[in-house]
N, C-alpha and C positions, 0 to 999 in steps of 0.2 A: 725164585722162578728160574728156571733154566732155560740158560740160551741156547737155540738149535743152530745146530752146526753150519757151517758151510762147505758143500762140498765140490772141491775146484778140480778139473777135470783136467788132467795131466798134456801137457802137451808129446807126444813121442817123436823125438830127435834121432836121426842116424849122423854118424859124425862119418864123413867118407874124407881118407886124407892120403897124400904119395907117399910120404913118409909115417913110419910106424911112430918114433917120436913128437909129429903133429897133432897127430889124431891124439897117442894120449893126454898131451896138454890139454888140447878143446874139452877133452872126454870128460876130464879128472873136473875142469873148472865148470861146466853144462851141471856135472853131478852136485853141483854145491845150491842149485838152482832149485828150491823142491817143489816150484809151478813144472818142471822139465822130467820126463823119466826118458833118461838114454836108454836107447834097444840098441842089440849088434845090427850090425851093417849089412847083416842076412836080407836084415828087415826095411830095407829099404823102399820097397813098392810099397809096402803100406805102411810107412813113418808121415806124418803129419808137417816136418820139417825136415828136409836131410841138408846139415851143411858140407858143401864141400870147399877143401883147403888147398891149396896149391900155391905156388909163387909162382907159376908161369900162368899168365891168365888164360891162355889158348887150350892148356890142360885143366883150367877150372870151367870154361865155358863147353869143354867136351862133357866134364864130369856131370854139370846139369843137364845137357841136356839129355844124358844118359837114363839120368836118376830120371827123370822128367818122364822121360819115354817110356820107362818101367813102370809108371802110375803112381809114382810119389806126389804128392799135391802141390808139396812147393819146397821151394830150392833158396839158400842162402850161402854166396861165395865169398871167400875169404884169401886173398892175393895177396903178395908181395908189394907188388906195385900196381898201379888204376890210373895208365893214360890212358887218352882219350879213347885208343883202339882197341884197349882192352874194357874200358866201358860199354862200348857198345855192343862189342863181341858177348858181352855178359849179360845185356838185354837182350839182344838179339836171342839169346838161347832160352831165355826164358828168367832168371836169376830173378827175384823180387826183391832184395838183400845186398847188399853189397856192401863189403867190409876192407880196408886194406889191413894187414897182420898183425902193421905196429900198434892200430885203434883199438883189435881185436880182444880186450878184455872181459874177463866173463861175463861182467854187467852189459857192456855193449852189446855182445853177442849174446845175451839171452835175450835182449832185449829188442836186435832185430829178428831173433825165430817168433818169440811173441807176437815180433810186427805181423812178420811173415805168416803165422798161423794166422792171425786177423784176416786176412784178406790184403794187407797193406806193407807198402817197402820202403827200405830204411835206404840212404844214398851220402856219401860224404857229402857235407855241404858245401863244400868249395867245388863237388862236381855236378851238384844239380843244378846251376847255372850254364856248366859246359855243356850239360844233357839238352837242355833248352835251347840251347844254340844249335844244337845239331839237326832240333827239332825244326826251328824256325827254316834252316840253311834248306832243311831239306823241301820244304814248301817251297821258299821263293825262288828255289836254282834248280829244280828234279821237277817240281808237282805242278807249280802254277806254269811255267814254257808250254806243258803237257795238258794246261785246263782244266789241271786236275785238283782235288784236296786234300786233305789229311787223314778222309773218308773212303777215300777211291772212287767219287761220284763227281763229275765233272760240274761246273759254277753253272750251265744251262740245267744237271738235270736237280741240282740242289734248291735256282731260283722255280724249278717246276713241282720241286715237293714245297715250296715252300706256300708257291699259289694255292696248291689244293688245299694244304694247309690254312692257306687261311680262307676257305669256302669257295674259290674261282672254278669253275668250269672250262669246260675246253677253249669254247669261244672266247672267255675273259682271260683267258692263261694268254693264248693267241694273240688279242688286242694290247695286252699289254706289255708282253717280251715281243712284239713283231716278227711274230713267228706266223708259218702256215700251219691250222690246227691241224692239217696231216703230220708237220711235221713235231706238237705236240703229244699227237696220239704215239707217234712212235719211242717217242722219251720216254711215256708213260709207261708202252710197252717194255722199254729196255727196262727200268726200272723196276716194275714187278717182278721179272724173270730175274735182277740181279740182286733184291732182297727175295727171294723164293717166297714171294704172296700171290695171291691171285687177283685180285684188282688193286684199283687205286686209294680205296678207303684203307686196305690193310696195310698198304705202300707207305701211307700216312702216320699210319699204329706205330710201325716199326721203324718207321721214322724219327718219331717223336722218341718212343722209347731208348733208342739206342745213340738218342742225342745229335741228330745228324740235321734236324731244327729242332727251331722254339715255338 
């Protein structure tokens, strides 16, 4: 009896690099991958992964977000060096990937485009600790002074998704944050207008949905 194949759906890599000797290393070691088919670099807006290589991080967070902004789906950078400022620089641009050069082995790097093609990002593990810190730093010293969260919805108007959420009404929202229901209706108000729904049931939806409660 004959076994039916299995047929695995190529991922398409663009290798973007400063140096012409870069890129062929990546290129040469990507090609020995044969879940990976490398396209030229024409082919960047519609490659499935582009990594880009640089030792100046400031020039690899331009690189993504270049590639990015042409309609490549997702981005994987490969640096010199990954202090803290060059981490961030490299989220901030979008990067789901993040590589330092000396790690950068083909198996590593195929293995965060892989990631990267998933939906999901690869991070040295001695910086996803410093990531988390920066995360934290930034709520308790930027967000919370401000009232704010990690959401961009202030602790009043999250404790008011969270009422409706759990079936309160105006009046009981009111009684129990001691608030004036005028000045419930207006939270509400703001709230619809800044998830773009039109009442408070769908305020709720989208709420839930996008994890902002439980």
């Amino acid at each position: 009896m004959s076994v039916p194949s299995v047929v695995v759906e190529l991922v398409r890599v663009v290798v973007l690099a400063d140096d012409p000797v870069s890129r062929s290393g990546v290129v040469a070691g990507l090609r020995e991958v044969r879940t990976l088919h490398v396209v030229d670099d024409r082919e960047a807006a519609r490659a499935d992964v582009v990594v880009c290589v640089a030792d100046d991080p400031v020039r690899a967070a331009l690189l993504v977000r270049q590639v990015l902004a042409s309609g490549a789906r997702r981005a994987v950078a490969v640096v010199g060096q990954l202090d803290d400022a060059a981490l961030l620089a490299l989220v901030e641009a979008g990067a789901c990937g993040l590589l330092r050069r000396s790690d950068a082995t083909p198996e590593a790097l195929a293995g965060a485009v892989r990631t990267a093609d998933d939906g999901d990002g690869t991070l040295p593990p001695d910086l996803l600790g410093r990531l988390l810190g920066h995360v934290q730093r930034l709520g308790r010293d930027v967000l919370a002074p401000r009232g704010l969260s990690s959401s961009g919805l202030t602790t009043r108007e999250t404790q008011v998704l969270q009422l409706l959420a759990d079936g309160e009404d105006t009046h009981g929202i009111a009684r129990q944050l001691a608030y004036s229901e005028r000045t419930v209706k207006n939270v509400v108000h703001d709230l619809t207008t800044r998830l773009g729904v039109r009442n408070r049931t769908q305020a709720v939806a989208s709420a839930l949905r996008q994890g902002l409660i439980t």
